[in-house]
VMD Tcl script that draws the C-alpha trace (Angstrom):
set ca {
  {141.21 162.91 71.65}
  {141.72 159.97 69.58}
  {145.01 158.77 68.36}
  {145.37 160.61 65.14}
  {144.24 163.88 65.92}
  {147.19 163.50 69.12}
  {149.97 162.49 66.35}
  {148.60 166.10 64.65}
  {148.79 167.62 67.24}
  {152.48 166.40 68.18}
  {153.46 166.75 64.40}
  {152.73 170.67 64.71}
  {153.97 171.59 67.93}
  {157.22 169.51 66.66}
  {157.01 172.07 63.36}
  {157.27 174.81 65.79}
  {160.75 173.91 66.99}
  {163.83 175.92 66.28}
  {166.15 172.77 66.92}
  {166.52 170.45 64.33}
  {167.05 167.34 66.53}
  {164.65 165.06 67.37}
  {165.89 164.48 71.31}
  {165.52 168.39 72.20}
  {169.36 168.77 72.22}
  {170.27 171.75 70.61}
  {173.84 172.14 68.52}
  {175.99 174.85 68.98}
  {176.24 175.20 64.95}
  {172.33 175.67 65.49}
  {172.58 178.66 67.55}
  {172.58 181.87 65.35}
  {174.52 183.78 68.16}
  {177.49 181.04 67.09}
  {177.08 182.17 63.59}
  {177.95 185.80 64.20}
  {181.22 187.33 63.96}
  {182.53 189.32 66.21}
  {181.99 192.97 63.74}
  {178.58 191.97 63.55}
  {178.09 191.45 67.21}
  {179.82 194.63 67.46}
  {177.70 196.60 65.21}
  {174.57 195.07 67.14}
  {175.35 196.20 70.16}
  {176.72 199.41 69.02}
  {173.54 200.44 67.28}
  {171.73 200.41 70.84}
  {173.63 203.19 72.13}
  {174.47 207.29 71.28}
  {178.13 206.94 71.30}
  {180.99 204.37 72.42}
  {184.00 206.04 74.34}
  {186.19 203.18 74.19}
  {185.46 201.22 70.89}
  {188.54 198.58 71.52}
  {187.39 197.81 74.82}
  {183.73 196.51 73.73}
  {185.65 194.56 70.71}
  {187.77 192.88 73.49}
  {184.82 192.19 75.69}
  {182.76 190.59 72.82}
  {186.05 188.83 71.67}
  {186.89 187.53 75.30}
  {183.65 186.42 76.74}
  {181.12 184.47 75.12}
  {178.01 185.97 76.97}
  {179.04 189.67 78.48}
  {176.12 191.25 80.78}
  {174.89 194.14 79.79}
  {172.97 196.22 82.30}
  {170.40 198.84 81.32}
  {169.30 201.63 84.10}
  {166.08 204.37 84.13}
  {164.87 206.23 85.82}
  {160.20 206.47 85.02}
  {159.29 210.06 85.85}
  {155.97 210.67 85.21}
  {153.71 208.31 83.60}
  {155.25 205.54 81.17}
  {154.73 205.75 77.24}
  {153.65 202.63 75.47}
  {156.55 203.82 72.90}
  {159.50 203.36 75.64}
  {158.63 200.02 76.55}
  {158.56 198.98 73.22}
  {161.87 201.26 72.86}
  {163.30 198.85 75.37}
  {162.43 195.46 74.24}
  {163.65 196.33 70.77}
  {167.18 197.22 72.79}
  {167.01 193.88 74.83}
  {166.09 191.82 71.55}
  {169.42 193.36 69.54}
  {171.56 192.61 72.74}
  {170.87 189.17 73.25}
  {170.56 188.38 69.58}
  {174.61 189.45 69.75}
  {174.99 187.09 72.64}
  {174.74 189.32 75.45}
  {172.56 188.94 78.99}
  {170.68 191.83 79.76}
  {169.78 192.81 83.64}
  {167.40 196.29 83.90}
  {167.67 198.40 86.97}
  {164.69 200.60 87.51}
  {164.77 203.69 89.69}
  {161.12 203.79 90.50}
  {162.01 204.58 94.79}
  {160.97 208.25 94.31}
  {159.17 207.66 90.83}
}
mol new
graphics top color blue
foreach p $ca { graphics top sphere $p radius 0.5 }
foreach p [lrange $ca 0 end-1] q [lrange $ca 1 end] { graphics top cylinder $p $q radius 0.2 }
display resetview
């Protein structure tokens, strides 16, 4: 590989970065979890779940810690649709895009 065909090659890997820096650090003003208040990190991680039973609690939570964990259990009986896996990276996506870490538990023992 000669030398200009490398620099083209660096030039659109580089183009490919979300950070704006040129030594790899990344701002915090960069990071769009930053840029979100706390209603819409609330709404995000409210529209993953049916229903909420204490709504002032997850407010707090959000409010108090900058990256809560949020844990996500099932249980696979029977053979796996393509449409819940996809069902539960969509979920993961929205819950770390509000900030959150997200740890699955499967209950495949008896599965």
């Amino acid at each position: 590989m000669d030398g200009s065909s490398a620099s083209g090659v660096a030039e659109a890997v580089g183009s490919l970065s979300i950070s704006n820096s040129q030594d790899g650090e990344q701002s915090e003003s960069s990071n769009p979890i930053n840029q979100l208040t706390l209603e819409e990190k609330y709404q995000i991680v409210r529209s993953v779940g049916e229903e909420c039973i204490q709504e002032d609690e997850l407010r707090n939570l959000l409010e108090k810690k900058p990256e809560p964990v949020c844990y996500d259990g099932f249980e696979p009986s029977g053979r796996m649709h393509i449409a819940q896996g996809v069902m539960k990276a969509i979920s993961v996506n929205k819950l770390t895009s509000a900030g959150c870490k997200v740890k699955i538990w499967i209950a495949d023992w008896f599965a």
